[in-house]
DRENFITOR-555549 format. One record per residue (C-alpha): residue in three letters; x, y, z. Coordinates in steps of 0.1 Angstrom, whole numbers, padded with zeros to 4 digits, always signed. Example, Ala and Ser with C-alpha at 12.3 -4.5 7.8 and 13.67 -1.06 7.14 Angstrom:
ala+0123-0045+0078;ser+0137-0011+0071;
This chain:
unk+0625+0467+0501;unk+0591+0451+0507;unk+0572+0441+0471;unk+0547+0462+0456;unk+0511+0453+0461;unk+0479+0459+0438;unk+0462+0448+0408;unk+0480+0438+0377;unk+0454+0450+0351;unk+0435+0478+0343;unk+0413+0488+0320;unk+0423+0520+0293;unk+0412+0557+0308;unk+0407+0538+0347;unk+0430+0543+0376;unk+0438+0513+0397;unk+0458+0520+0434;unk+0499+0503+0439;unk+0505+0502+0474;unk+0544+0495+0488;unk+0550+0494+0529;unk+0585+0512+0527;unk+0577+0549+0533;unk+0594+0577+0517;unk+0598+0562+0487;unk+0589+0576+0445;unk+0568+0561+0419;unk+0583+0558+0385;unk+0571+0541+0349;unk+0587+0523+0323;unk+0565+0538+0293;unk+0540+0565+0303;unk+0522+0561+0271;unk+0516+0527+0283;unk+0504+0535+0326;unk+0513+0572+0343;unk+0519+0567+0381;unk+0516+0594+0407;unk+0553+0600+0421;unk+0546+0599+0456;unk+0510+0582+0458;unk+0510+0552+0435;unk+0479+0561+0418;unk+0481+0541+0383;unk+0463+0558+0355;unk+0462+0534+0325;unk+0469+0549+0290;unk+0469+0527+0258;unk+0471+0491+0256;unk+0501+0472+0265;unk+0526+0463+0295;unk+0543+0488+0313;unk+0569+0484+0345;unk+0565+0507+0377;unk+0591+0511+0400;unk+0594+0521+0436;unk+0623+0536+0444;unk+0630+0537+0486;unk+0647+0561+0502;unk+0682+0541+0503;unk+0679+0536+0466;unk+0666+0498+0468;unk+0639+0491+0442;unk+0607+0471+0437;unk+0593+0466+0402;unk+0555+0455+0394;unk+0540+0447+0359;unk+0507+0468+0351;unk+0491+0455+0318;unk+0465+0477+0305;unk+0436+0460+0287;unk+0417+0474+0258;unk+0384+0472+0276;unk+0363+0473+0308;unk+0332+0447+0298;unk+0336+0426+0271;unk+0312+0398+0261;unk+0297+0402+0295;unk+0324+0406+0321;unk+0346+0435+0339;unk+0382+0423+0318;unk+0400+0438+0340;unk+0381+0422+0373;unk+0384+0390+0356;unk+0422+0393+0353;unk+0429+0402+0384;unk+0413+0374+0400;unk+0428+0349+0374;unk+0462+0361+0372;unk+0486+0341+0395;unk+0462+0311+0399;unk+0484+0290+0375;unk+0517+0290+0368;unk+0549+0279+0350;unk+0582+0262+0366;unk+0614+0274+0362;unk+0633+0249+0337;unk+0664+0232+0349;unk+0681+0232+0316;unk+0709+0262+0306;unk+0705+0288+0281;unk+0666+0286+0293;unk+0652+0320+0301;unk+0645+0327+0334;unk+0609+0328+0348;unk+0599+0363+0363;unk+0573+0357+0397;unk+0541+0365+0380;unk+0547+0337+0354;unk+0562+0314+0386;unk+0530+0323+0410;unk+0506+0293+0412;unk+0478+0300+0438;unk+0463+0269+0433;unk+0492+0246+0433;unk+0486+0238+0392;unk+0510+0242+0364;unk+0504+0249+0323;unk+0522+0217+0317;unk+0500+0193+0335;unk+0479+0199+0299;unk+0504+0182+0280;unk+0538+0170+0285;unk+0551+0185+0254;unk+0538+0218+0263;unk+0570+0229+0284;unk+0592+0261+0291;unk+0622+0242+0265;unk+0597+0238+0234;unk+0575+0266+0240;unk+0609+0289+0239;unk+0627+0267+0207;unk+0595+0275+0192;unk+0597+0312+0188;unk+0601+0331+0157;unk+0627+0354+0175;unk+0653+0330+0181;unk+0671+0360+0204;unk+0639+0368+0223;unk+0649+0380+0255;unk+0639+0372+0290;unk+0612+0397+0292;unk+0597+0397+0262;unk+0593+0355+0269;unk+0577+0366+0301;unk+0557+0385+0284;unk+0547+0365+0258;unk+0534+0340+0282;unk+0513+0365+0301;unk+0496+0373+0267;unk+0488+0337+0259;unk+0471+0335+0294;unk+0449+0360+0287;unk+0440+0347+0256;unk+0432+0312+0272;unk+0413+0333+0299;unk+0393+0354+0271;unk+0384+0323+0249;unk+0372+0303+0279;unk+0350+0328+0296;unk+0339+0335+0260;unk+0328+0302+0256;unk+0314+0292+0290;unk+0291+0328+0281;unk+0289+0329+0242;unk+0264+0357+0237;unk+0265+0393+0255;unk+0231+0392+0268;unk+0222+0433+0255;unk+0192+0447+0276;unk+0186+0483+0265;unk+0201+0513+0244;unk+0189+0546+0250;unk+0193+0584+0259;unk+0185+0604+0293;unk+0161+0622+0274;unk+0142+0626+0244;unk+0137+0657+0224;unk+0096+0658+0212;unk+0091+0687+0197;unk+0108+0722+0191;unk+0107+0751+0216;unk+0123+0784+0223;unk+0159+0766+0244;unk+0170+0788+0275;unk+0203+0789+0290;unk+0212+0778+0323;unk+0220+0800+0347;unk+0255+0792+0367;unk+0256+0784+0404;unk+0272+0807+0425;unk+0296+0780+0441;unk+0309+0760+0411;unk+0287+0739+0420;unk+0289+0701+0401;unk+0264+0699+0374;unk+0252+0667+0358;unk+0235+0633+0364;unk+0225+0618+0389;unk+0225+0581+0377;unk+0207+0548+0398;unk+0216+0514+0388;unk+0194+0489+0390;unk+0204+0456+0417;unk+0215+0428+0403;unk+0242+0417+0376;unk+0243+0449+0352;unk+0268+0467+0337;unk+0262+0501+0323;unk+0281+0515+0293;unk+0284+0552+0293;unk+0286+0551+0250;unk+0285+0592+0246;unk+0277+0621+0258;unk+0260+0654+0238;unk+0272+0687+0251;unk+0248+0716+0242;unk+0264+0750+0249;unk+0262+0785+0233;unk+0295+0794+0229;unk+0334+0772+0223;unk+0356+0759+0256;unk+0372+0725+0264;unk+0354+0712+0296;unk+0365+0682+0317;unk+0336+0659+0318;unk+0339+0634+0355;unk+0323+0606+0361;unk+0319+0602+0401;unk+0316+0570+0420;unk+0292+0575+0446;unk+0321+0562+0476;unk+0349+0576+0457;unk+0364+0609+0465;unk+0383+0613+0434;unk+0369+0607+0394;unk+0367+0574+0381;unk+0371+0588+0347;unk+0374+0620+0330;unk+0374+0633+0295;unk+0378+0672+0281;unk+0357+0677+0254;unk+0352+0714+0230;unk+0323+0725+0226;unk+0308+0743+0195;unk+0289+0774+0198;unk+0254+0769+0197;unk+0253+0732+0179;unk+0248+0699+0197;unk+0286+0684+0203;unk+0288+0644+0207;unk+0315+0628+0221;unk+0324+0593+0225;unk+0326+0580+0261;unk+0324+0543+0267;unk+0329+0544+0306;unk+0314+0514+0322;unk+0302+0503+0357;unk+0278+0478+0375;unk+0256+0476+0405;unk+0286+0457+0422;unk+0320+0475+0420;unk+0350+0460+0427;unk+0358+0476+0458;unk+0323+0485+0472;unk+0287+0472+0466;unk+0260+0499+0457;unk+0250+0518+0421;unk+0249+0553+0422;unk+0270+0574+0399;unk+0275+0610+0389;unk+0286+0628+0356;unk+0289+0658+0344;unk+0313+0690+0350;unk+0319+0719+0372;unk+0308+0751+0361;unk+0335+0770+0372;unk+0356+0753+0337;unk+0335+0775+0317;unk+0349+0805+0309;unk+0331+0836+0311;unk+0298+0842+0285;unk+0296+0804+0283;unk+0264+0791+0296;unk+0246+0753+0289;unk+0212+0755+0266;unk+0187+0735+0281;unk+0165+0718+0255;unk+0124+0724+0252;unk+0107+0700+0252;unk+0123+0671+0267;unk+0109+0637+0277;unk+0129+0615+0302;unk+0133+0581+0288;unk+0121+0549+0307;unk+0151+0524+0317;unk+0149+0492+0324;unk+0184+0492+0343;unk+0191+0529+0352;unk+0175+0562+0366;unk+0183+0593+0363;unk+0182+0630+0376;unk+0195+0664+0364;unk+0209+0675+0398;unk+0235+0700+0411;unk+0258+0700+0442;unk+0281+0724+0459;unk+0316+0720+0447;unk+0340+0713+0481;unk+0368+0743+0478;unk+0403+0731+0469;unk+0391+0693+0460;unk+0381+0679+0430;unk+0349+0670+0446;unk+0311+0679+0454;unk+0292+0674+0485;unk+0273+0638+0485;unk+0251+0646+0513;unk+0231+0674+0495;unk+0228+0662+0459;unk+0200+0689+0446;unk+0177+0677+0422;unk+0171+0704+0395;unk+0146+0705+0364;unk+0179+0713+0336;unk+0197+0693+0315;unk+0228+0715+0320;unk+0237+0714+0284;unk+0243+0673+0285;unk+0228+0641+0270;unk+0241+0609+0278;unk+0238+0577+0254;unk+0233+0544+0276;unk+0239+0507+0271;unk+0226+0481+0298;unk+0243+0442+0298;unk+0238+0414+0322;unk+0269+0416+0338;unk+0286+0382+0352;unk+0316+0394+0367;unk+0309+0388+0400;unk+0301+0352+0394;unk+0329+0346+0378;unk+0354+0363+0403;unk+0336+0346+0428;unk+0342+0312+0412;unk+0374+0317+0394;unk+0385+0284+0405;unk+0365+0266+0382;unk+0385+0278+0356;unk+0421+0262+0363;unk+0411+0232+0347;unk+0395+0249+0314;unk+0425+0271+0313;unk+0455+0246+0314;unk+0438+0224+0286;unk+0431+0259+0267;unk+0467+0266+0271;unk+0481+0232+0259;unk+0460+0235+0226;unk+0471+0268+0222;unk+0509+0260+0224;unk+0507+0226+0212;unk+0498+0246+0180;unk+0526+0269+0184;unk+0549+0239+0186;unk+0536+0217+0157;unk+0535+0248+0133;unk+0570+0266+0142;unk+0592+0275+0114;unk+0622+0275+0128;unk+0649+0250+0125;unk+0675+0235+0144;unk+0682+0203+0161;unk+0657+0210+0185;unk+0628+0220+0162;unk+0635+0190+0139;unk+0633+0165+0165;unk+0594+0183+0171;unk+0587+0182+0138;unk+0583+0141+0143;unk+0563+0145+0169;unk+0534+0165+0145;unk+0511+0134+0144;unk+0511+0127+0181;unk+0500+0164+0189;unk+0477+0163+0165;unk+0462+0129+0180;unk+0463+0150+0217;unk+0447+0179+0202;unk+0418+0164+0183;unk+0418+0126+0192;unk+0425+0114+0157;unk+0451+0086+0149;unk+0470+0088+0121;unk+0463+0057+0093;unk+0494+0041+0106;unk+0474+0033+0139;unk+0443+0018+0127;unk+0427+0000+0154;unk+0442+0015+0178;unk+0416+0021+0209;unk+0404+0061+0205;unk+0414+0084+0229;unk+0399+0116+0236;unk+0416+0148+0224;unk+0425+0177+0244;unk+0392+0196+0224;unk+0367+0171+0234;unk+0380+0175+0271;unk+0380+0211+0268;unk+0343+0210+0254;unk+0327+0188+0282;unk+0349+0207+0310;unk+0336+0242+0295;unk+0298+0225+0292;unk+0302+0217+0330;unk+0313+0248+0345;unk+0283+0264+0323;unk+0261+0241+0342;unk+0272+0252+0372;unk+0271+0289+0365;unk+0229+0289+0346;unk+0231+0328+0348;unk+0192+0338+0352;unk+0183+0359+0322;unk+0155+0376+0343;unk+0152+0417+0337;unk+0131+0436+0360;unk+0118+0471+0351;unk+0137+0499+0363;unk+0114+0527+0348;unk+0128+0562+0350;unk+0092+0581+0345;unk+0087+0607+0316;unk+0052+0615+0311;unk+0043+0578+0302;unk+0026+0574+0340;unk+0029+0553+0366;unk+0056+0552+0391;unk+0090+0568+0384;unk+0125+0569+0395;unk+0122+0605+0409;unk+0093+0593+0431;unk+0116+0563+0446;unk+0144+0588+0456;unk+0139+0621+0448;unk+0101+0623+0467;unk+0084+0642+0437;unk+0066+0634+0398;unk+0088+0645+0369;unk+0050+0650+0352;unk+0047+0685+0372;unk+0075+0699+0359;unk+0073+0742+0371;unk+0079+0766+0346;unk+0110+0772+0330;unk+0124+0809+0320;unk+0122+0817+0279;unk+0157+0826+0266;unk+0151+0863+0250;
């Protein structure tokens, strides 16, 4: 059985692809509440947070198992998590201890891309007294794995977090704006269950886009799928069903999230909305009067519609036509400088940061344990020397003793340095969507026309 291929994180409510070169074979998870996988395509749709196992079962019964941890979420501080994990993971890794009654290291904790090891931070900080050190004292095999794996994205977390220490924010705002009170209308439905939505630009450079919410504005009750569409994906990206309430203003929370430079194509067009063959019959969108499209610095926008393709949960991409409704829907923004690319692109400079991040963290572990034993009593002497590695003081017994950096003061200039190298440009460049406000407008760059002569719109009576 040949091993199973793909990325080992993903983000909660995204799909990431498992690939596996024996044919014929079925999917299978550990804990669905954890990842679903398709049975016979691979296609990992992450659920909740936590670590789940999928299995590929061949035809002659051999197996091949791979680890899918699902992260809490897609942009934090900054950076794709899941992007960032995925590069990291495997860069660094553990050796497997000689000694007996030692648990046995899986692959992913063994894997060491770079050719470094978590124990060059410290040479207490080993396999023996990281495991002696547990509270479980009967902690088994993959739990230990596991354990480590969560301390590694800590490490990874705290250093990124530090090398970046304030989410640069850009903007916050709706597609539209409602200015004053007219008689609404209702929308009309296509005559091919056509996709209905947003058409939404990002802006080049490093941006990440938050999807916070979405308003739904229809005049009677139904639970429709809203998709969000990647522009070079056939399938949705993400996809949430929300009920409607008959004649009120529905909000939902989204918090979907993409940049200008994906992570398996470059380019920022995206698409949300629905298809308005899920509404049921007498169910029809309320377009608001008057609205005013907001100016973005980031994104653009525009209400469009498309022809659904039959028997696909898809539109056609070639034809996307621009439309003067809102089809029932609002969508709440956010806007971030987004470094993940630079970091995935440099992930190297982390191995250093990481291992001394990692040796604090376990050297802490060790010197604080509560269990006991022969083992832990003989660490328990050792408390003042990994106090002197961790911070660089000496105890009073060692006066005049010749000072020696702690493991924090390395990890402060190494994290200073890699900031140095990185001096993200805080530049924004205006990304206006139009509205009434004048001057140039995202529907003149791609859509050939001024959102300002706007035709007539049928009164609801």
């Amino acid at each position: 059985m040949t091993p199973i291929t793909g990325n080992s994180y993903v983000a909660v409510g995204y799909t990431t692809q498992l690939l596996n070169a024996t044919v014929g074979g079925s999917w299978s998870s550990s804990n669905t509440a954890i990842a679903t996988v398709g049975a016979s395509s691979g296609l990992v749709t992450s659920v909740s947070i936590g670590s789940a196992v999928i299995t590929y079962t061949g035809l002659d019964t051999s197996t091949a198992t791979f680890t899918i941890n699902s992260v809490a979420s897609q942009v934090s501080n900054g950076f794709n998590v899941a992007r960032v994990y995925n590069a990291t993971v495997g860069r660094i890794g553990w050796q497997q201890p000689s000694r007996v009654g030692l648990p046995t290291i899986d692959n992913q904790n063994l894997s060491s891309k770079s050719g470094r090891y978590f124990m060059e931070g410290h040479e207490l900080v080993s396999i023996n007294n990281i495991y002696k050190s547990q509270e479980n004292e009967n902690i088994s095999d993959a739990d230990f794995n596991e354990y480590l794996r969560q301390q590694d994205r800590s490490s990874i977390i705290r250093c990124i977090n530090a090398i970046f220490p304030m989410t640069p924010f850009v903007e916050h705002r709706l597609c539209y704006l409602r200015r004053a009170y007219q008689q609404n209308v209702l929308i009309p439905k296509t005559q091919n269950g056509a996709f209905c939505g947003y058409r939404i630009v990002i802006g080049t450079g490093d941006y990440a886009v938050v999807f916070n919410a979405i308003s739904l504005f229809f005049n009677g009750v139904c639970n429709l799928p809203i998709y969000l569409f990647n522009d070079l994906l056939s399938p949705p990206v993400a996809t949430k069903t929300i009920t409607t309430v008959a004649n009120s203003q529905t909000k939902a929370e989204l918090n979907w999230t993409v940049n200008y430079t994906e992570a398996n194509h470059n380019g920022g067009i995206v698409y949300i909305g629905y298809f308005d063959t899920d509404l049921p019959d007498g169910v029809q969108a309320i377009d608001e009067q008057l609205n005013l499209w907001e100016n973005s610095i980031v994104w653009g926008g525009t209400p469009f519609t498309s022809a659904k393709i039959s028997g696909q949960l898809n539109f056609d991409r070639r034809y996307v036509g621009t439309v003067f409704y809102s089809y029932g829907l609002n969508v709440e923004m956010s806007a971030y400088r987004d470094y993940t690319q630079v970091i995935v692109e440099n992930v190297h400079l982390l191995d250093e940061v990481r291992i001394l991040t990692a040796a604090i963290i376990y050297l802490s572990l060790i010197k604080n344990t509560t269990r006991s034993g022969s083992d832990n009593l003989a660490l328990a002497t050792k408390k003042d020397l990994i106090d002197t590695a961790i911070s660089g003081k000496l105890p009073d017994s060692e006066a005049g003793t010749p000072f020696v950096n702690g493991l924090n003061q390395q990890l402060k200039r190494a994290l200073q340095s890699i900031s140095d190298c990185f001096k993200p440009k805080m530049e924004v460049k205006s990304f206006a969507v139009g509205g009434g406000m004048g001057g140039n407008s995202i529907y003149d760059q791609y859509q050939g026309f001024d959102i300002n002569n706007m035709p007539a719109r049928q009164t609801l009576t």
